[in-house]
N, CA, C and O atoms as a Maestro MAE file, in Angstrom:
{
 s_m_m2io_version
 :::
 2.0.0
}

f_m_ct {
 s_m_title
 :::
 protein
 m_atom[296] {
  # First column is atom index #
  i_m_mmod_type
  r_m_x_coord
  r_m_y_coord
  r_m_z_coord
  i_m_residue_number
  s_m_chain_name
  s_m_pdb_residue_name
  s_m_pdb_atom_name
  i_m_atomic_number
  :::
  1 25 36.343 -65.680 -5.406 1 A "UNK " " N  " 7
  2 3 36.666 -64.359 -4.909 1 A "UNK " " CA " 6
  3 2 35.874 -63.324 -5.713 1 A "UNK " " C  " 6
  4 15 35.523 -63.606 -6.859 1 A "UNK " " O  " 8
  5 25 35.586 -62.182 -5.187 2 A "UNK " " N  " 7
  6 3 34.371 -61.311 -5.673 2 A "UNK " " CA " 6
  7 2 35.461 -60.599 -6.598 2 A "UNK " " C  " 6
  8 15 36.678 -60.741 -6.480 2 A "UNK " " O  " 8
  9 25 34.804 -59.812 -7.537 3 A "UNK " " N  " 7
  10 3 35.664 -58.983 -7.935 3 A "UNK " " CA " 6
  11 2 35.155 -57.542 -7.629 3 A "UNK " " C  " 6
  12 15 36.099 -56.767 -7.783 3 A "UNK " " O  " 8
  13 25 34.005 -56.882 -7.250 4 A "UNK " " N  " 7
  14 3 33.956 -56.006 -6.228 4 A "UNK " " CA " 6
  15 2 33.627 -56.196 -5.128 4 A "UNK " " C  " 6
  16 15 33.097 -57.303 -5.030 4 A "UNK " " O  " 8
  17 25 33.687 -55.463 -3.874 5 A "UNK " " N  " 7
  18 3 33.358 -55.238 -2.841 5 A "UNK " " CA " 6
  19 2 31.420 -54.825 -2.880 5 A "UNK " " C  " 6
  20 15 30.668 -54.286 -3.692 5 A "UNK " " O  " 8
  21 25 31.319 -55.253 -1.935 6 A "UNK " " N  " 7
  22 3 30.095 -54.080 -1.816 6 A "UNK " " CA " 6
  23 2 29.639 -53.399 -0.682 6 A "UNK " " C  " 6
  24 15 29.616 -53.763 0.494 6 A "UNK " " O  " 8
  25 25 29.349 -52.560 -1.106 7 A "UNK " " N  " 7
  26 3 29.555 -50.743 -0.377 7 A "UNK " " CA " 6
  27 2 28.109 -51.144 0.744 7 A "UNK " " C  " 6
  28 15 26.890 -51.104 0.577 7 A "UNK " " O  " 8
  29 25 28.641 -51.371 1.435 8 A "UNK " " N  " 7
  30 3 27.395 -50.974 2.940 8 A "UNK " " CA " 6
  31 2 27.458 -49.879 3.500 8 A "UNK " " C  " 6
  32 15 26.461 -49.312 3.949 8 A "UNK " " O  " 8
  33 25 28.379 -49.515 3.547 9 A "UNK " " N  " 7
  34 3 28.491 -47.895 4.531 9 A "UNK " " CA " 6
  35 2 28.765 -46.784 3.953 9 A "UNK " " C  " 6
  36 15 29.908 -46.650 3.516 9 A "UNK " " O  " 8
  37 25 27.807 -45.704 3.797 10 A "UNK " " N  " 7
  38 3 28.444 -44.726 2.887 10 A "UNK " " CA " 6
  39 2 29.237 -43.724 3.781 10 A "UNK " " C  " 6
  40 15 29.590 -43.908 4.946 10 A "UNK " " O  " 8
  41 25 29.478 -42.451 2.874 11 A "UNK " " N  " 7
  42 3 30.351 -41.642 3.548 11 A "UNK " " CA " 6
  43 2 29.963 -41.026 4.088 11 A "UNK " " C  " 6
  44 15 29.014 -40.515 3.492 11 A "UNK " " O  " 8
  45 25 30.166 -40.416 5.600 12 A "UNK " " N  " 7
  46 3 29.518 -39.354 6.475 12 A "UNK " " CA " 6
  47 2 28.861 -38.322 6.002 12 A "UNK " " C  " 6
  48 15 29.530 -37.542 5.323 12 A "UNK " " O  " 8
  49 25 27.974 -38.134 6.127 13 A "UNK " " N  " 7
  50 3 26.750 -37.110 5.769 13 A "UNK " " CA " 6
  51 2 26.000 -37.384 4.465 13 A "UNK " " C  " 6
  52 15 25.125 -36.602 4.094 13 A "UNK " " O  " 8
  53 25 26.301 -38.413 3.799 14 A "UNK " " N  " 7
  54 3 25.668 -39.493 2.806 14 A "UNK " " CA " 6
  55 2 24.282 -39.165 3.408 14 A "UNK " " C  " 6
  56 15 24.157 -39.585 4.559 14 A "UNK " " O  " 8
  57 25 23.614 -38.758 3.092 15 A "UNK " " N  " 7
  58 3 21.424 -39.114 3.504 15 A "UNK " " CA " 6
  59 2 20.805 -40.166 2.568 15 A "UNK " " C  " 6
  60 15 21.279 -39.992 1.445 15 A "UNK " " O  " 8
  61 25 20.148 -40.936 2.582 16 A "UNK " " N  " 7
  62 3 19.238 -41.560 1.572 16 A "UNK " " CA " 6
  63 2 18.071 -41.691 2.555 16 A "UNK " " C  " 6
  64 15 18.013 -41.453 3.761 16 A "UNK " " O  " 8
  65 25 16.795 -42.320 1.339 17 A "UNK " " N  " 7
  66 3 15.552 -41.988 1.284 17 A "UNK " " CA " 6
  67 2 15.338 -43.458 0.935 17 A "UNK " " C  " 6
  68 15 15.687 -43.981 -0.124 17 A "UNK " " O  " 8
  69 25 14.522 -44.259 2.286 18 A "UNK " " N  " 7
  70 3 14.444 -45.668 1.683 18 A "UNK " " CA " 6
  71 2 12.525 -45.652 1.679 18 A "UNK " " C  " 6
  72 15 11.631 -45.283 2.440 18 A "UNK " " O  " 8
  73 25 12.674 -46.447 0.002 19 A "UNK " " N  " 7
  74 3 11.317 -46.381 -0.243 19 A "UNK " " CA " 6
  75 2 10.524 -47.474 0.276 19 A "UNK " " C  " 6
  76 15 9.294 -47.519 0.313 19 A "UNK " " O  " 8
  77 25 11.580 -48.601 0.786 20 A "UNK " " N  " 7
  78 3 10.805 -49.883 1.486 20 A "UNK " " CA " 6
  79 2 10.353 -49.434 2.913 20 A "UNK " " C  " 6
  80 15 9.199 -49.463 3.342 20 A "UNK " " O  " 8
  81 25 11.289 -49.084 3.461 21 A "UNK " " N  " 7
  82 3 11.287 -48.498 4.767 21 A "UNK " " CA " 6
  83 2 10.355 -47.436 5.201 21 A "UNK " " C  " 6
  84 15 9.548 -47.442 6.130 21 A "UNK " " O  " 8
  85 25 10.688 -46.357 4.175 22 A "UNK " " N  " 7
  86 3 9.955 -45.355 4.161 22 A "UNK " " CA " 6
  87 2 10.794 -44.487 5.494 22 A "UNK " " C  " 6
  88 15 10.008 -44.013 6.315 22 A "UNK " " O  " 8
  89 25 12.098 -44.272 5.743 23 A "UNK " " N  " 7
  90 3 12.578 -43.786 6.600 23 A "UNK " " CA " 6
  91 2 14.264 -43.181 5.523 23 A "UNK " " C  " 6
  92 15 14.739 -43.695 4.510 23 A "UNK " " O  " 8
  93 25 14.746 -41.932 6.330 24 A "UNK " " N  " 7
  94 3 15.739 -41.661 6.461 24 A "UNK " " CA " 6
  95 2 16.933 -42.586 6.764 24 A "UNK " " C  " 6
  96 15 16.971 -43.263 7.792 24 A "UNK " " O  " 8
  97 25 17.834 -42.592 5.905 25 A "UNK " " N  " 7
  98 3 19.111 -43.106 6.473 25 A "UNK " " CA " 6
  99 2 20.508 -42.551 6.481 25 A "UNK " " C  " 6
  100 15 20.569 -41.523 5.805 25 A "UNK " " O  " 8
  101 25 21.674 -42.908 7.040 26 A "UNK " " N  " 7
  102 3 22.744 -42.064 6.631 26 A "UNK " " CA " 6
  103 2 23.354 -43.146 6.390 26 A "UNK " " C  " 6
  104 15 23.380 -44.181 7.056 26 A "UNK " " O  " 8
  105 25 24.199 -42.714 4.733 27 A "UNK " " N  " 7
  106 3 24.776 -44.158 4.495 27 A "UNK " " CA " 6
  107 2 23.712 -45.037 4.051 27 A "UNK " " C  " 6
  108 15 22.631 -45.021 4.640 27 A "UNK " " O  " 8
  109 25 23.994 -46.064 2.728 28 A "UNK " " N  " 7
  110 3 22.916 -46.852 2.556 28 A "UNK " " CA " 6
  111 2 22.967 -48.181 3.039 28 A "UNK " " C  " 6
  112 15 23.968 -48.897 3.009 28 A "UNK " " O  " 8
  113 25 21.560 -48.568 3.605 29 A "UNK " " N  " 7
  114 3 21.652 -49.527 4.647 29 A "UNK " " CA " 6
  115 2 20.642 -50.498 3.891 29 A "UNK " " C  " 6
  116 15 20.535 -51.713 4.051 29 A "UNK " " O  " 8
  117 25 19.872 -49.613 2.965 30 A "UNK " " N  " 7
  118 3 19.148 -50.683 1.766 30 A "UNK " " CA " 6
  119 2 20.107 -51.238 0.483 30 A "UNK " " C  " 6
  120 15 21.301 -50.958 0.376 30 A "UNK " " O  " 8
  121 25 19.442 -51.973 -0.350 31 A "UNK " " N  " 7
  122 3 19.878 -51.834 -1.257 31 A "UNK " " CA " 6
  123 2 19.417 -50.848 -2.808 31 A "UNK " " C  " 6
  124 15 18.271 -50.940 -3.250 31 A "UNK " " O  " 8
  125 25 20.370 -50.036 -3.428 32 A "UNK " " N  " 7
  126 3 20.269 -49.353 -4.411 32 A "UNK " " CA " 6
  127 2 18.765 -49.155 -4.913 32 A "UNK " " C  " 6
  128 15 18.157 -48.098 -5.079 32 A "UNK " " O  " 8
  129 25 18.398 -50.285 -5.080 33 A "UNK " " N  " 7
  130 3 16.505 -50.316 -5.864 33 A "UNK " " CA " 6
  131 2 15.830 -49.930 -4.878 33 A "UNK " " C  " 6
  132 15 14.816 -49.612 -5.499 33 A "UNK " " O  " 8
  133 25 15.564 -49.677 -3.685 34 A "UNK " " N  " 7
  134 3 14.709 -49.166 -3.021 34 A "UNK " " CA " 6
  135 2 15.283 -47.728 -2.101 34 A "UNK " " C  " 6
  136 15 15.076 -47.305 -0.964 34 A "UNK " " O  " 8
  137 25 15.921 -47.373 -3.020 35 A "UNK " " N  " 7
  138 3 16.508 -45.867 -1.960 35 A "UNK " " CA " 6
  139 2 16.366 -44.650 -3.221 35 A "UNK " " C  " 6
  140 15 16.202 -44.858 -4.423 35 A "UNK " " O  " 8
  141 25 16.492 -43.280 -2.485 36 A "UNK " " N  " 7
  142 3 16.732 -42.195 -3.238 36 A "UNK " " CA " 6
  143 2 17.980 -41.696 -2.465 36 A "UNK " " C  " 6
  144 15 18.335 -41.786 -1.290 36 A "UNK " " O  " 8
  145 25 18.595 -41.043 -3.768 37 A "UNK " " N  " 7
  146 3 19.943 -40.658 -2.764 37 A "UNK " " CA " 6
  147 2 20.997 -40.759 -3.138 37 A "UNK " " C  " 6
  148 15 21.108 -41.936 -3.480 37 A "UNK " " O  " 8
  149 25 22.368 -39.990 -3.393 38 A "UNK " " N  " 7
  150 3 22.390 -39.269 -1.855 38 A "UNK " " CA " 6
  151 2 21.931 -37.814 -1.364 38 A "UNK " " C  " 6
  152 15 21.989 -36.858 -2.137 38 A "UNK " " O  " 8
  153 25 21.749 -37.763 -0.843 39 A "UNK " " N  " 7
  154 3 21.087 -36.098 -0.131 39 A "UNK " " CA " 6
  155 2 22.351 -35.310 0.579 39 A "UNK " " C  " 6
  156 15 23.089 -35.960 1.319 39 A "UNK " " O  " 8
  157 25 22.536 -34.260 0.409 40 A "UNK " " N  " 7
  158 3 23.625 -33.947 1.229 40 A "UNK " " CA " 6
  159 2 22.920 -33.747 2.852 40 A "UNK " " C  " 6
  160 15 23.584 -33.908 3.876 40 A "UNK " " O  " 8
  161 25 21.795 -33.456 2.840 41 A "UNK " " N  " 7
  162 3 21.154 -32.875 4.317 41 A "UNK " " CA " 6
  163 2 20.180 -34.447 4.656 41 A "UNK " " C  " 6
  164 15 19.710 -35.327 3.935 41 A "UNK " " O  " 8
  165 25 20.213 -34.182 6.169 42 A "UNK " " N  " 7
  166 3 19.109 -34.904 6.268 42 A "UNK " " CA " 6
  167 2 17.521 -34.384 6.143 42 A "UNK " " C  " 6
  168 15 16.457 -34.991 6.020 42 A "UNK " " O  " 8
  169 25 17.789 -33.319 6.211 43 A "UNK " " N  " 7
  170 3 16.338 -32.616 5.966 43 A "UNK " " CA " 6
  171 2 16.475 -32.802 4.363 43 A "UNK " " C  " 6
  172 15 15.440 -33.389 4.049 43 A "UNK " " O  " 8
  173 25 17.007 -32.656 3.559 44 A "UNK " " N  " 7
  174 3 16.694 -32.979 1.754 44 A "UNK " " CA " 6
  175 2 16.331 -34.478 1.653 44 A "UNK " " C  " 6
  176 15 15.872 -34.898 0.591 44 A "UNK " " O  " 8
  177 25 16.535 -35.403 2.830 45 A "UNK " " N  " 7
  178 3 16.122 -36.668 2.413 45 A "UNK " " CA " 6
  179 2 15.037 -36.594 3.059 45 A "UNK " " C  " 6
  180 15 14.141 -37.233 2.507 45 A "UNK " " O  " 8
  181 25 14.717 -36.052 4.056 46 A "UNK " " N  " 7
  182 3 12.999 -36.146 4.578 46 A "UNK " " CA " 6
  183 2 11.957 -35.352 3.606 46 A "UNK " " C  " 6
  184 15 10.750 -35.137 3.724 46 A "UNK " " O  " 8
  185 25 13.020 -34.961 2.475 47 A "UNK " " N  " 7
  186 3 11.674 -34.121 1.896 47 A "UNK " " CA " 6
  187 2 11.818 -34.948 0.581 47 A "UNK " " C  " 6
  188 15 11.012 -34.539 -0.253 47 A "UNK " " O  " 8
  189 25 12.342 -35.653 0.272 48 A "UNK " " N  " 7
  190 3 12.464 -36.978 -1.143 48 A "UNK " " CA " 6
  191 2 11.344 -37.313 -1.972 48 A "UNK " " C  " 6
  192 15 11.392 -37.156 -3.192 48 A "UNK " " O  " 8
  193 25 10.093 -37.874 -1.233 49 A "UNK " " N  " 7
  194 3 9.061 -38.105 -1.791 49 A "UNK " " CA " 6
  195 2 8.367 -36.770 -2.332 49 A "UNK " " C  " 6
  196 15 7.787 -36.805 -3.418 49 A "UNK " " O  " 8
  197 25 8.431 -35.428 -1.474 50 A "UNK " " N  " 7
  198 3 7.778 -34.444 -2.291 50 A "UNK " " CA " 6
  199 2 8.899 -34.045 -3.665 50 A "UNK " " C  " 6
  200 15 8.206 -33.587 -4.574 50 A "UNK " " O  " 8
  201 25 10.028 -34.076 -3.969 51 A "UNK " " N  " 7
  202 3 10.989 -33.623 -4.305 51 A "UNK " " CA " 6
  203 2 10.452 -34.528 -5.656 51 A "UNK " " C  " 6
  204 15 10.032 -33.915 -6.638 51 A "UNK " " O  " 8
  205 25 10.492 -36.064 -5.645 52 A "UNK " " N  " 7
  206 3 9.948 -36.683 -6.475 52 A "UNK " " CA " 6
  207 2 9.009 -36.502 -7.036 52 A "UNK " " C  " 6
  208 15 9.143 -36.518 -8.259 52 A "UNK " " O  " 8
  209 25 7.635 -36.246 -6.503 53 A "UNK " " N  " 7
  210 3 6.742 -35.645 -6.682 53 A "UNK " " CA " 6
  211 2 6.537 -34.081 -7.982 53 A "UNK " " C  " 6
  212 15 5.905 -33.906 -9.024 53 A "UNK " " O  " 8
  213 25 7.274 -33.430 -7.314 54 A "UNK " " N  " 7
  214 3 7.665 -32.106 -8.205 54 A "UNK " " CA " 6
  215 2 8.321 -32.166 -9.624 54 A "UNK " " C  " 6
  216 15 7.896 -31.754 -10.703 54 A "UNK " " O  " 8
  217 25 9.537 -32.831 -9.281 55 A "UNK " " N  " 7
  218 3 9.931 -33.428 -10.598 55 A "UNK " " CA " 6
  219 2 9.050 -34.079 -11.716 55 A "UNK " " C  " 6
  220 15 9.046 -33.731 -12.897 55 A "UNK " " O  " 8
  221 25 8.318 -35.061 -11.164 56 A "UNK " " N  " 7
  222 3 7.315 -36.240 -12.172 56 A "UNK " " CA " 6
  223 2 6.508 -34.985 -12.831 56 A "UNK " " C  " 6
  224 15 6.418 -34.998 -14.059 56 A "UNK " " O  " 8
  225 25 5.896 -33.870 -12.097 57 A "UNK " " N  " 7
  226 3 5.059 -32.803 -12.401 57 A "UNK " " CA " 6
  227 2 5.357 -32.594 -13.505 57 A "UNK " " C  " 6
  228 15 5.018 -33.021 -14.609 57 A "UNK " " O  " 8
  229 25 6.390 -31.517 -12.926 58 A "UNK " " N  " 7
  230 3 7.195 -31.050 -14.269 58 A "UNK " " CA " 6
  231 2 7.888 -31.801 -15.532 58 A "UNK " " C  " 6
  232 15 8.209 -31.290 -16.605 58 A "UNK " " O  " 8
  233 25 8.001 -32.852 -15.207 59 A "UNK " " N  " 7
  234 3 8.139 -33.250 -16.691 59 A "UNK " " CA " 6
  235 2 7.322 -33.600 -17.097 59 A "UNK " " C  " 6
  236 15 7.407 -33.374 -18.305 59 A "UNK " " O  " 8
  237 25 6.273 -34.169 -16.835 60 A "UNK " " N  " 7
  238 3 5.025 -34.560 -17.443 60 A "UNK " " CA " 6
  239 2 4.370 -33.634 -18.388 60 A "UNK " " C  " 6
  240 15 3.904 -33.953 -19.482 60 A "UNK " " O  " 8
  241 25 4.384 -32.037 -17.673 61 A "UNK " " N  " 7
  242 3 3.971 -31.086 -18.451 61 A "UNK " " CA " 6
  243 2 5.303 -30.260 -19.025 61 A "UNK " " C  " 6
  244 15 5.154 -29.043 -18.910 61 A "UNK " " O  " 8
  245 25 6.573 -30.661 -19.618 62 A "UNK " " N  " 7
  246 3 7.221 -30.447 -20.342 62 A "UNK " " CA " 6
  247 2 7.170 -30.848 -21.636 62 A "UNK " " C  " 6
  248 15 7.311 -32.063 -21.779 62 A "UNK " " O  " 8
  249 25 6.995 -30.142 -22.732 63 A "UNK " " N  " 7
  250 3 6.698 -30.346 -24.051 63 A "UNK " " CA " 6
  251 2 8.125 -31.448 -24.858 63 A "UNK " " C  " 6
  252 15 8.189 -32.320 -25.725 63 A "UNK " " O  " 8
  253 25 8.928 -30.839 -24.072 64 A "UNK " " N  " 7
  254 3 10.201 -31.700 -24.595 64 A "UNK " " CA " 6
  255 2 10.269 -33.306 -24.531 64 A "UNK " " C  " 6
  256 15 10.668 -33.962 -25.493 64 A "UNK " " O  " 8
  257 25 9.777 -33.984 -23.123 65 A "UNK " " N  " 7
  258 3 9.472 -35.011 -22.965 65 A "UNK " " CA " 6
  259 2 8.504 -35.929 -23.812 65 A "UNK " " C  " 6
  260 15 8.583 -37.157 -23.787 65 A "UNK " " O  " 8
  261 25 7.567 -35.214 -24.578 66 A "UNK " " N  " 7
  262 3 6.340 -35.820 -25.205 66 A "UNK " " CA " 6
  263 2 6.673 -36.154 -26.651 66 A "UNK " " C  " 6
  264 15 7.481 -35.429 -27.230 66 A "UNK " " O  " 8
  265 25 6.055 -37.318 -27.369 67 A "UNK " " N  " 7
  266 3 6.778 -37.331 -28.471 67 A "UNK " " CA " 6
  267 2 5.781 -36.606 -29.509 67 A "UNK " " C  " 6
  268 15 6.209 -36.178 -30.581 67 A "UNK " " O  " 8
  269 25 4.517 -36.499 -29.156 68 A "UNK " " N  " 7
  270 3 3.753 -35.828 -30.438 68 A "UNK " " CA " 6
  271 2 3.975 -34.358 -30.115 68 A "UNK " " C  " 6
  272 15 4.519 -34.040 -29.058 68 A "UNK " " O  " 8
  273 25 3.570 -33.461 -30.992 69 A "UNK " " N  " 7
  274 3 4.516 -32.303 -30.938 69 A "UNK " " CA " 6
  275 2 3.158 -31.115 -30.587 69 A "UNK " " C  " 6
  276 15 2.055 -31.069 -31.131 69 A "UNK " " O  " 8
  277 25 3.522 -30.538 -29.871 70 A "UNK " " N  " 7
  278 3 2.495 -29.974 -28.851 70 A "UNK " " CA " 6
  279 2 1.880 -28.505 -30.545 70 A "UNK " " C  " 6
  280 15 2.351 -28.140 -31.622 70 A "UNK " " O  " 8
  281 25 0.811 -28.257 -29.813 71 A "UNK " " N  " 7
  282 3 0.113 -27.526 -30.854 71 A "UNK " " CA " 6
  283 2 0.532 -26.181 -31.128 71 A "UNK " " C  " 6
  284 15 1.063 -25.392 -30.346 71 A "UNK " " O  " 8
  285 25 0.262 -26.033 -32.207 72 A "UNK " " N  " 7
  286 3 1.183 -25.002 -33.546 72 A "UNK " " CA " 6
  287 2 2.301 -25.923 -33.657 72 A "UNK " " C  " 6
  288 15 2.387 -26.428 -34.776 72 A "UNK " " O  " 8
  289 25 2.742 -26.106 -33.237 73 A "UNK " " N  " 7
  290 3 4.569 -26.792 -33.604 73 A "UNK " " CA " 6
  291 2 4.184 -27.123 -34.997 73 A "UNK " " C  " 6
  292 15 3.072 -27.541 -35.320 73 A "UNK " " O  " 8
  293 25 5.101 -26.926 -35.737 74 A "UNK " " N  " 7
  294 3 4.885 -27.750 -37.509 74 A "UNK " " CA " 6
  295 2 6.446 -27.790 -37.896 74 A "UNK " " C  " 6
  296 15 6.802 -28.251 -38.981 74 A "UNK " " O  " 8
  :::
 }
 m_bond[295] {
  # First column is bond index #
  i_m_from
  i_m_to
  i_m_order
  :::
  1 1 2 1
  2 2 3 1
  3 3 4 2
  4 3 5 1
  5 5 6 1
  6 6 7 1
  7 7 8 2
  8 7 9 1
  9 9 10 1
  10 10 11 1
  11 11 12 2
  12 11 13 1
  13 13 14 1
  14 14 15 1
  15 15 16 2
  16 15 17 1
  17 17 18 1
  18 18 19 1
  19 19 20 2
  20 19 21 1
  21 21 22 1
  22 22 23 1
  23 23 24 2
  24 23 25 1
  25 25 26 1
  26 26 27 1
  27 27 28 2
  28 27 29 1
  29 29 30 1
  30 30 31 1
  31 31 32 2
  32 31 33 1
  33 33 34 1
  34 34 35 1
  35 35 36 2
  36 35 37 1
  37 37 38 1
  38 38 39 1
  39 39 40 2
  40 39 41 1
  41 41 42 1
  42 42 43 1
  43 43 44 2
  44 43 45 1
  45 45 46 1
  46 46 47 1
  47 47 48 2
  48 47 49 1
  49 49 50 1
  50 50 51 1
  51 51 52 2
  52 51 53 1
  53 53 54 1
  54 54 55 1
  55 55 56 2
  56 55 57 1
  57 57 58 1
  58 58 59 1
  59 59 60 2
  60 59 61 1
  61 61 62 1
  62 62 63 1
  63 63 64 2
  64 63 65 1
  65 65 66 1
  66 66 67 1
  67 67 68 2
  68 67 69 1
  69 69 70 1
  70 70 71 1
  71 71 72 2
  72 71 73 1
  73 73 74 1
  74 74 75 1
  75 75 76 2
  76 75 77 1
  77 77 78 1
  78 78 79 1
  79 79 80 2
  80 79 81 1
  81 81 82 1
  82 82 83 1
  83 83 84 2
  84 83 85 1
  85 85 86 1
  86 86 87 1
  87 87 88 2
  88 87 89 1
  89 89 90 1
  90 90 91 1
  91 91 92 2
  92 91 93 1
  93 93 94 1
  94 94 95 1
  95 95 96 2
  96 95 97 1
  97 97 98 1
  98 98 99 1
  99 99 100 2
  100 99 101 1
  101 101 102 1
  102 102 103 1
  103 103 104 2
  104 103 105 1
  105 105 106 1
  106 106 107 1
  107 107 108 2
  108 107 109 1
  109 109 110 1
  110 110 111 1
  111 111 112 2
  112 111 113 1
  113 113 114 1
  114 114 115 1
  115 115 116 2
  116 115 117 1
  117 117 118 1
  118 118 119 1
  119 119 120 2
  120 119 121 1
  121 121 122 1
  122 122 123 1
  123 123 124 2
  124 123 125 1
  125 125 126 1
  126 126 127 1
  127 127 128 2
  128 127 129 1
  129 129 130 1
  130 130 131 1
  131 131 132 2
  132 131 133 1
  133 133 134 1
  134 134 135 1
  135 135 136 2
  136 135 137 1
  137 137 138 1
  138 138 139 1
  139 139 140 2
  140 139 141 1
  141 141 142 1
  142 142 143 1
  143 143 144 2
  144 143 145 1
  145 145 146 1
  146 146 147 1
  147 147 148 2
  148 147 149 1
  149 149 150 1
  150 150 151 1
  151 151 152 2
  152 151 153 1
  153 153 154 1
  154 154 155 1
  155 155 156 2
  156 155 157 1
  157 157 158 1
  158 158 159 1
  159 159 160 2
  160 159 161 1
  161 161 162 1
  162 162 163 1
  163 163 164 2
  164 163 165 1
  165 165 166 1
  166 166 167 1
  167 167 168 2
  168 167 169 1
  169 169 170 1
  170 170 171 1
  171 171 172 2
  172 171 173 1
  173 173 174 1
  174 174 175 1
  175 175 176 2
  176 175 177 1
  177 177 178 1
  178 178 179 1
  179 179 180 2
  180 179 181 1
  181 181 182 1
  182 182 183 1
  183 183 184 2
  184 183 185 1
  185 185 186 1
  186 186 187 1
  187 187 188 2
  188 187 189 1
  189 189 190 1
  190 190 191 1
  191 191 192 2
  192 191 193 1
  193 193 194 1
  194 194 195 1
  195 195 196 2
  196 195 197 1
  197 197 198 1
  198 198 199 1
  199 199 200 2
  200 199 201 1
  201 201 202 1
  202 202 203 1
  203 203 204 2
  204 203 205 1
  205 205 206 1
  206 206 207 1
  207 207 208 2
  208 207 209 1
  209 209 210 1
  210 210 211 1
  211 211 212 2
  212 211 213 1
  213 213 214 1
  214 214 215 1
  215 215 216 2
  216 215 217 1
  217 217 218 1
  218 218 219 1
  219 219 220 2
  220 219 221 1
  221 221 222 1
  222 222 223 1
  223 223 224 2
  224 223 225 1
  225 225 226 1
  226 226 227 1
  227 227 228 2
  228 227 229 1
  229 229 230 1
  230 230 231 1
  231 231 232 2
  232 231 233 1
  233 233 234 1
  234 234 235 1
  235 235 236 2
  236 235 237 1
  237 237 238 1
  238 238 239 1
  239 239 240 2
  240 239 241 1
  241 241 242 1
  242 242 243 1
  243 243 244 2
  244 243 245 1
  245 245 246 1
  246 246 247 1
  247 247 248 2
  248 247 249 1
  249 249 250 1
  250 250 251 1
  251 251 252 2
  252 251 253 1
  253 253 254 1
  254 254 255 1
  255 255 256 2
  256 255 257 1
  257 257 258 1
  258 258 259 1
  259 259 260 2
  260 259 261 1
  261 261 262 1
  262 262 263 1
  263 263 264 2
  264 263 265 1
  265 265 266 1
  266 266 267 1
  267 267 268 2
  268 267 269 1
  269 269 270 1
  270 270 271 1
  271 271 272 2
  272 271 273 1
  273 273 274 1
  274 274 275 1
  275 275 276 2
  276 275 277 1
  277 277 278 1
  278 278 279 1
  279 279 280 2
  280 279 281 1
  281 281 282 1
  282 282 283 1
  283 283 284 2
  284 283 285 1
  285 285 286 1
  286 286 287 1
  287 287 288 2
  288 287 289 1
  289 289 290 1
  290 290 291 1
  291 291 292 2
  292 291 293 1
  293 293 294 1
  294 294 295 1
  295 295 296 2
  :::
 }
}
């Protein structure tokens, strides 16, 4: 006997972003490792990959993230 369940159907208006698929879903119909999500809109999950995108940006060029210590710092 399992000792959890597992969750196939999410809750109404659930959005995810499947990266295998490469499609919109409501409710996750992948599993966890290949989705983004949850989105409250379906339009916030059609925009996922740029959203990702923006993020990686910005931290990349965040000084906080980096471990050598950006110039002047002493």
């Amino acid at each position: 006997m399992a000792l959890f369940k597992k969750r196939t159907v999410g809750k109404p208006g659930e959005w995810y972003y499947c990266l295998e698929h490469q499609k919109v879903e409501e409710g996750p119909e992948c599993p966890a490792k290949d989705r983004f999500g949850p989105y409250p809109s379906r339009k916030e999950a059609e925009h996922a990959m740029q959203t990702a995108r923006e993020r990686n940006l910005e931290w990349e060029n965040d000084p906080r993230w980096h471990d050598t210590p950006a110039p002047g710092d002493d």
